[in-house]
N, C-alpha and C positions, 0 to 999 in steps of 0.2 A: 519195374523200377519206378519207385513214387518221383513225382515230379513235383516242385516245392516252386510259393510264389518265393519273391527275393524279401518281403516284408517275413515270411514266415521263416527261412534263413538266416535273416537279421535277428530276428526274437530267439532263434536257437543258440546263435552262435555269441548271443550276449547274457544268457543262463547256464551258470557251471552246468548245471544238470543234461543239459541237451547241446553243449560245445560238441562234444565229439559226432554226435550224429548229424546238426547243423552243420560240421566240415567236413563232414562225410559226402552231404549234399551237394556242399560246396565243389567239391573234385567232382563229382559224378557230372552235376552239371553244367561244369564252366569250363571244364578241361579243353574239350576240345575247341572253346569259341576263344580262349588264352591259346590256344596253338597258332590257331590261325593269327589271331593279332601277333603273335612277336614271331610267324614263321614270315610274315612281309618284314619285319626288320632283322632279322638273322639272316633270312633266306636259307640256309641248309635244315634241313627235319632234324638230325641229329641235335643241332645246336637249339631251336626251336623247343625238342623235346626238355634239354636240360634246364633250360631258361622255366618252362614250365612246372619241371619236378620243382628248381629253389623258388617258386613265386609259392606254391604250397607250402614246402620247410619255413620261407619267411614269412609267409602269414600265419602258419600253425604256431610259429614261435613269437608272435607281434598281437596274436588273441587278442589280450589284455589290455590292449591300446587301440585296440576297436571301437571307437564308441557308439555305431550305428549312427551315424549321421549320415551317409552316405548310401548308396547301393553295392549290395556286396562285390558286384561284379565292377564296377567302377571303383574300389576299395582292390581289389586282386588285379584289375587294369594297369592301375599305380604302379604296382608292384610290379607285377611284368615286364610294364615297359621300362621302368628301372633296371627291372636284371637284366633286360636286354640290351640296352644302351650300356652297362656295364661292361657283358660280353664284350661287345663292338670294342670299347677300350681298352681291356686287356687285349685282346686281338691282335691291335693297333698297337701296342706297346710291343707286341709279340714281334713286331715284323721289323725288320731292319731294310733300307734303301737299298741293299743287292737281292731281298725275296723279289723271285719272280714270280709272281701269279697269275695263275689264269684270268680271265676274264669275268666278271656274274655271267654274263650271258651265257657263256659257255661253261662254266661250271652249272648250271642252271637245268642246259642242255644234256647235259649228262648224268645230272643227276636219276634217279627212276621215280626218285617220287615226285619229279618236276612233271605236270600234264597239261602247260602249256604251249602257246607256240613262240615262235623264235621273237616275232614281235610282242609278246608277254616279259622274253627272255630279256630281248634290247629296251622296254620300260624300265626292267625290274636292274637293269644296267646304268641307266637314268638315275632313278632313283634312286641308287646307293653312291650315285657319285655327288650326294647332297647330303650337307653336314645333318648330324645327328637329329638336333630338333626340327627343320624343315622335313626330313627324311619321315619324321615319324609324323607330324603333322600332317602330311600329306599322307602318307597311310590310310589314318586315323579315319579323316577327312571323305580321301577318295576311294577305299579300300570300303571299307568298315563303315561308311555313308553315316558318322555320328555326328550332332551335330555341334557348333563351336562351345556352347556353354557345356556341353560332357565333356570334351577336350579338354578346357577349360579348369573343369574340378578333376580330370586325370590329371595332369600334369601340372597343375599350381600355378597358373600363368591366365594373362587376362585374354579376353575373347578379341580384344584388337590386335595384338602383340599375335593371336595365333593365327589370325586372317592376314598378317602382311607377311606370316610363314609359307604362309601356303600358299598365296599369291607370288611369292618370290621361286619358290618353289616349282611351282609351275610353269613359269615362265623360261627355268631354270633348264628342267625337261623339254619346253619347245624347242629351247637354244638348242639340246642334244639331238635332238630330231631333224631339224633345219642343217645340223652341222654336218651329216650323216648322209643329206643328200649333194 
């Protein structure tokens, strides 16, 4: 499997000639590092995977509005976390004040492809009880170790606006921690 820099996917995927092989690329080697970022904001694989497949469908259908200004992966990042924050909405639309839901933690717990521990489980239970853009920010952030001005051109927001995210955020998680004892 040829291994492509991100300049040379750029140059492919902006020549009709070489679009399909440049997104060919594009899946082979970004797949699975788009799982990982939107399986910390979905949390279940299943929902993870599907967010994954439509960041593909919308990028193969949004080609043409690629300008290469960016990095491709930072360009599919976008998108991602859009259809992920997406999902979370419909979800949330889905649910009426009488569903009873399990817990993350415990849904977490039970899952098989969860291979952490119960204190991974009670962050990842944290963490989702923090609204959408802190939620991700912090990810992004502390997950993903990118730094504020990548953040910054993923999500269309300024680098101060995203450090008082993630400072809120965190402090928001101690709260959960402290409360717990």
């Amino acid at each position: 499997m040829e291994k492509f820099e991100d300049q040379q996917i750029r140059q492919m995927l902006l020549d009709p000639k070489t679009q399909r092989q440049g997104f060919e690329a594009c899946v082979r080697q970004y797949s699975e590092q788009l799982y990982w970022q939107v399986r910390k904001i979905v949390l279940t694989h299943d929902d993870a995977d599907d967010v994954v497949q439509n960041t593909f469908l919308k990028a193969w259908n949004a080609l043409d509005n690629f300008g290469g200004d960016s990095k491709v992966i930072t360009w599919l990042s976008r998108i991602a976390i859009n259809e992920a924050l997406d999902l979370l909405r419909k979800n949330k639309l889905r649910l009426t004040v009488s569903d009873e839901l399990p817990s993350v933690a415990s849904s977490l717990l039970a899952d098989p492809y969860f291979d952490g521990s119960e204190t991974e489980a009670l962050l990842q239970e944290a963490v989702s009880q923090l609204p959408d853009v802190q939620r991700t920010v912090f990810q992004l952030r502390y997950y993903d170790e990118l730094k504020y001005g990548d953040i910054s051109r993923m999500l269309g927001t300024s680098e101060g606006a995203l450090k008082a995210s993630y400072h809120i955020a965190v402090k928001k998680i101690s709260d959960f921690f402290k409360a717990r004892d």
